[in-house]
C-alpha positions in Angstrom: -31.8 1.0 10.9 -29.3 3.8 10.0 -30.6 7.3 10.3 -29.4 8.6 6.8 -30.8 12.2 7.2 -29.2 15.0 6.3 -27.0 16.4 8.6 -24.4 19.3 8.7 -21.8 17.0 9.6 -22.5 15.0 6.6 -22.0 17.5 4.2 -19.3 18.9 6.3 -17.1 15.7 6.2 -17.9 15.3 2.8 -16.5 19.0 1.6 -13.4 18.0 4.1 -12.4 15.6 1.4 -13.6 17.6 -1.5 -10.8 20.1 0.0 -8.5 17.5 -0.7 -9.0 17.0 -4.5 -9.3 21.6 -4.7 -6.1 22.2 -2.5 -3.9 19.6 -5.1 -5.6 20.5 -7.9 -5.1 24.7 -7.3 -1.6 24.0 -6.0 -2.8 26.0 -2.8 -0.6 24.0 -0.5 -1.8 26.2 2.6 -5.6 24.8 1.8 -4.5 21.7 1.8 -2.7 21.6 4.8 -5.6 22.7 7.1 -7.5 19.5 6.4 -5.8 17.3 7.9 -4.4 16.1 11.9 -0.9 17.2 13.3 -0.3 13.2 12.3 -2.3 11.4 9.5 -1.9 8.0 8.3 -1.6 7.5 4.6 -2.3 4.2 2.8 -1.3 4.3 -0.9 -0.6 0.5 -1.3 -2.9 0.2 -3.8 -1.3 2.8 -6.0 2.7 2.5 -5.2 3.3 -0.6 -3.1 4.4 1.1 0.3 3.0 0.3 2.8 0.5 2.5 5.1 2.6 4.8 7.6 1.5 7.6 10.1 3.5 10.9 9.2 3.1 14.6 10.4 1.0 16.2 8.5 3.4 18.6 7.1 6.1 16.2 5.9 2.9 14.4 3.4 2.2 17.8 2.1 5.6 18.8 1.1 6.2 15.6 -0.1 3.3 15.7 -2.7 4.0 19.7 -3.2 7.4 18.5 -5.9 5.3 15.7 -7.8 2.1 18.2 -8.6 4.1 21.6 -9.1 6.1 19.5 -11.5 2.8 18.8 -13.7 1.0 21.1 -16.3 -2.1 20.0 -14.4 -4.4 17.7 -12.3 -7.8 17.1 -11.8 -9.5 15.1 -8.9 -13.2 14.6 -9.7 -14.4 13.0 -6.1 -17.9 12.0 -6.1 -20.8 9.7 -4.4 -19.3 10.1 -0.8 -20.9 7.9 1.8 -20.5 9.7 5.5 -20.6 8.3 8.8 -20.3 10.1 11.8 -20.8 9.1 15.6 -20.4 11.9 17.8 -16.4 13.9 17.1 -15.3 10.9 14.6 -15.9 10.2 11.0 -15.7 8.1 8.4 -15.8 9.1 4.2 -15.7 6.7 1.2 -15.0 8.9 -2.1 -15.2 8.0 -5.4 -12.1 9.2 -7.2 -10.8 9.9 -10.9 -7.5 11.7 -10.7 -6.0 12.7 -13.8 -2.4 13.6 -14.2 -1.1 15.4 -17.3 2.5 16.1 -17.7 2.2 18.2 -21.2 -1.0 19.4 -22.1 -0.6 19.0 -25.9 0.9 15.4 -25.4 -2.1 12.7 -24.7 0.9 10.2 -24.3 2.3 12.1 -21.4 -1.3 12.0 -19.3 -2.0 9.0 -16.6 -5.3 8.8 -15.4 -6.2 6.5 -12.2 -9.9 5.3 -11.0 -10.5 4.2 -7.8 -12.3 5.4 -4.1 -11.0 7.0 -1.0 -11.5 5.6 2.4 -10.7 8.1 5.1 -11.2 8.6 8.7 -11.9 11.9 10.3 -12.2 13.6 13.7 -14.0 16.7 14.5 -11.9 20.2 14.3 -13.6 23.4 15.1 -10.6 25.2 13.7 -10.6 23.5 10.4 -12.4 24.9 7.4 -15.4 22.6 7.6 -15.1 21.9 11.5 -13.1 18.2 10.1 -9.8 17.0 10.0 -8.3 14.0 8.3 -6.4 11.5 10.3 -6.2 8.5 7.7 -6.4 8.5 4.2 -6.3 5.4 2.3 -6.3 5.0 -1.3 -7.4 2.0 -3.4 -6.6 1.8 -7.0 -9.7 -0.1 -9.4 -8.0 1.1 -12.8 -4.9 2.4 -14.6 -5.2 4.6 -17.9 -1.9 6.1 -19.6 1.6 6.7 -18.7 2.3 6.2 -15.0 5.9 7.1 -16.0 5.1 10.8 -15.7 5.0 10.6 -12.2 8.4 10.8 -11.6 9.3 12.6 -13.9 6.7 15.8 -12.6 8.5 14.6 -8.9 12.4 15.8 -10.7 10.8 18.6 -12.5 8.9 20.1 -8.8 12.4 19.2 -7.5 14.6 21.2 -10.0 12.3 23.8 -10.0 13.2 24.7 -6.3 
């Protein structure tokens, strides 16, 4: 039987991957940095069709800063996260609605997605919550709204360089 007591690390990998939804939501691009590895891979199949690639860190944060500067707004709710954790590696499965809205006063320009996070982990004394991501993979349930938007927030983060 799994022991399913809890335990720091628990809660700790947990607010590792609440960071994630905060440091895209606030736009603070420094908080969201420090949750993840020197390399992470990133699975986003499910949501655009590419497949999953490892990638510094640093190049998948400034490649995400364009599309969410570019919007009015964002907001990730993550909930129901199911931990595991065996000695300095983790896992995480977050539930996920991520809504996107291009103009606030414009329904038609909002695209909402549903869906759950599976991520993997490995222990960081120097991170935030003592956890850093190394894999992130998306998978995409539903689709609500205008999922044109996206690029068009991408040109707009882009311009506004």
């Amino acid at each position: 039987m799994t022991d399913r007591t809890v335990h720091p690390d628990r809660l700790d990998v947990a607010e590792t991957v609440y960071r994630y939804a905060v440091g895209i939501d606030t736009r603070d691009w420094i908080l969201y940095r420090s949750i993840f590895a020197a390399d992470v891979e990133i699975d986003f199949e499910s949501y655009n069709g590419v497949a999953a690639a490892t990638m510094p860190a640093d190049a998948w944060v400034q490649n995400l800063v364009p599309v969410f500067t570019g919007l009015s707004a964002t907001q990730h709710a993550m909930s129901n996260p199911i931990t595991t954790v065996a000695a300095d590696a983790a896992t995480c499965r977050m539930y996920i609605q991520a809504h996107h809205v291009l103009d606030a006063d414009d329904p038609d320009s909002w695209f909402t997605l549903g869906g759950y996070y599976d991520d993997r982990l490995v222990r960081d004394p120097g991170a935030p919550a003592g956890w850093v991501l190394t894999a992130v993979r998306l998978t995409v349930l539903w689709r609500r709204g205008d999922p044109g938007i996206m690029p068009i927030a991408r040109q707009r983060g882009l311009d506004a360089r």
